[in-house]
N, C-alpha and C positions, 0 to 999 in steps of 0.2 A: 789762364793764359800760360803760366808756369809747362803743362803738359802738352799745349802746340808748339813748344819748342822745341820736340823732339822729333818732328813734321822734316827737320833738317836732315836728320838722317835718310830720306829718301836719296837723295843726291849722294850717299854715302855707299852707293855699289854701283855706280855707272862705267862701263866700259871706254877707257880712252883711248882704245881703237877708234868703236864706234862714234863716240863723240866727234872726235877728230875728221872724219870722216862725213860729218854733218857741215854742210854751207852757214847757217846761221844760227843766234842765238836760239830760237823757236826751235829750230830744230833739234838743236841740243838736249833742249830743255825735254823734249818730245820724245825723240829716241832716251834718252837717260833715262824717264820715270818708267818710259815702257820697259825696257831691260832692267833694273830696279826693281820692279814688281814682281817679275820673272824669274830672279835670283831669290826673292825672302819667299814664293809659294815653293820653293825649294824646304826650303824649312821642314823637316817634319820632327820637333821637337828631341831629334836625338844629336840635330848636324846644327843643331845653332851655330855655335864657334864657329864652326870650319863656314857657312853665309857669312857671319859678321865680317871673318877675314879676307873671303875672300873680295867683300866690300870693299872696306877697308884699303885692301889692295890697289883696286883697280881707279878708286875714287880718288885721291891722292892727287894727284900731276890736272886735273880739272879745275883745283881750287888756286886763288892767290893767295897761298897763306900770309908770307911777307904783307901785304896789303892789309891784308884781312886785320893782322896782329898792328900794326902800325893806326890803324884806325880803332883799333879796340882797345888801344895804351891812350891814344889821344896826347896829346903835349905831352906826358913823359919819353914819349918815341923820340923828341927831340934832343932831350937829355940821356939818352940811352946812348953807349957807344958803342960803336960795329959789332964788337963782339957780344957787348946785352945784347944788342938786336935781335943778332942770330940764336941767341939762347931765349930770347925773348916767343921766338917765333916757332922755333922746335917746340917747345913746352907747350905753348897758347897751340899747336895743330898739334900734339899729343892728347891734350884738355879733348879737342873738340871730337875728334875722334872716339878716343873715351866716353865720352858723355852719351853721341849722340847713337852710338853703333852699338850699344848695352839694350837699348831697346826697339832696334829697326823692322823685326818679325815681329811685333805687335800691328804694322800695319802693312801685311803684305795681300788684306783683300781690301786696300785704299783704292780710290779712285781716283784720277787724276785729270784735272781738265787745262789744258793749256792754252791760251786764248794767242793767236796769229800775228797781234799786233803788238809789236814789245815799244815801251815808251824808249826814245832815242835823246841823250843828252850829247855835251860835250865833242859836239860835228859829228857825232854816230857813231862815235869811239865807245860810247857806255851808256848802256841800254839799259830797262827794266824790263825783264818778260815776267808776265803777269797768270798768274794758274791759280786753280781753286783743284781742294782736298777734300775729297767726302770721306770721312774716317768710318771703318765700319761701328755698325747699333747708331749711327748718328746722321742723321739727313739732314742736316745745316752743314753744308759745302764751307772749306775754312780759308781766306785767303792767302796765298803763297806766293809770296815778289822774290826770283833771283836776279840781281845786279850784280852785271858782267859789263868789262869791258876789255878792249880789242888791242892786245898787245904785239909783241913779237911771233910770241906762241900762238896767235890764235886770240879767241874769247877763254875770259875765265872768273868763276864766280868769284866777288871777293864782299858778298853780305845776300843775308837771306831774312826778309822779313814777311812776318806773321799776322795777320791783321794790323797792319802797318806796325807791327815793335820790332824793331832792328836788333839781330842776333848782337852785329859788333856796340850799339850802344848799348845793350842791356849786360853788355859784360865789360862795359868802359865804365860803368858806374863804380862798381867793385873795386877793377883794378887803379881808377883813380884814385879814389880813397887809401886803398895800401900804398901808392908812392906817396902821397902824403905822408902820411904814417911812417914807411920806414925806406925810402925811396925806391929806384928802378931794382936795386938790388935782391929790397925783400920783395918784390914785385917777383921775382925770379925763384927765390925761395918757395914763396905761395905756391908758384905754379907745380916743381917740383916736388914738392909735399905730397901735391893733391893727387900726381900721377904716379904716386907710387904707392896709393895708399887704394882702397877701393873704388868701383870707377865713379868719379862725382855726379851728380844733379845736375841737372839744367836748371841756369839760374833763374829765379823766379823773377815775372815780367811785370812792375809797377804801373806800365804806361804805354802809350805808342811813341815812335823815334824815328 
């Protein structure tokens, strides 16, 4: 489970024109993985960096990180003050970045199937669209749910889960544990550390969430 985690980094070279540009979640989802795949068969093992970044790039302004991080702190978010927050939040989308864009040409002859009907919560403000992942050498299709919902901006992903384990809780485990331990503070520390040091792991996934 630990190595479909990095399934995430698909969504991590989407174009925000094009997205933008897209009427609804599906669509999103549709257009991104197409263009997505189109940027890693760029790849030819000498232009890595210059794909990752230009992922990296483009991927950014797509994501709710604030959300994202606020749900993957879990009740220390409340005890965080403005400016943890915002340090909270830079760090945790450094982390993700990081993590997930170190190995995104690994699957750029993936398959991508996105199914038409995205589950709608919350009066249709926050949806589930629902895709399956065929990873190359492997024909067991992998499940892939991004949840987005419809702000100011538009739609925007803020969790991405894997055979049902939830990115933001499988790295709420973690970081609950260190604010216990040494509060929001070392919380910030941690993250800092990890992004300055080589690019970390995807944390390994005990369960579904």
């Amino acid at each position: 489970m630990k190595k479909l985690f990095t399934l995430f980094c698909l969504m991590f070279g989407l174009s925000s024109a094009q997205a933008l540009a897209a009427d609804t979640p599906v669509d999103i989802i549709k257009d991104g993985s197409r263009q997505v795949l189109d940027i890693l068969k760029q790849d030819n093992g000498k232009n890595t960096r210059q794909i990752r970044q230009q992922a990296e790039t483009v991927a950014v302004p797509l994501f709710d990180f604030p959300r994202m991080t606020a749900l993957a702190v879990g009740l220390g978010w409340r005890q965080a003050s403005p400016e943890q927050r915002n340090e909270l939040t830079q760090q945790f989308q450094t982390l993700l970045v990081r993590t997930y864009s170190a190995t995104m040409t690994r699957f750029k002859t993936a398959q991508v199937n996105v199914q038409p009907n995205p589950v709608a919560a919350a009066g249709g403000k926050d949806v589930t669209v629902k895709s399956s992942v065929t990873l190359p050498g492997n024909g067991n299709p992998v499940a892939v749910d991004y949840v987005m919902y419809k702000g100011d901006k538009g739609w925007k992903i803020y969790n991405v889960s894997v055979e049902g384990a939830s990115l933001v809780t499988v790295y709420r485990n973690s970081f609950n544990e260190e604010i216990r331990k040494n509060g929001v503070d070392g919380l910030i520390k941690l993250l800092q550390d990890k992004n300055a040091g080589p690019a970390p792991a995807a944390p390994a996934v005990k369960g579904k969430g």
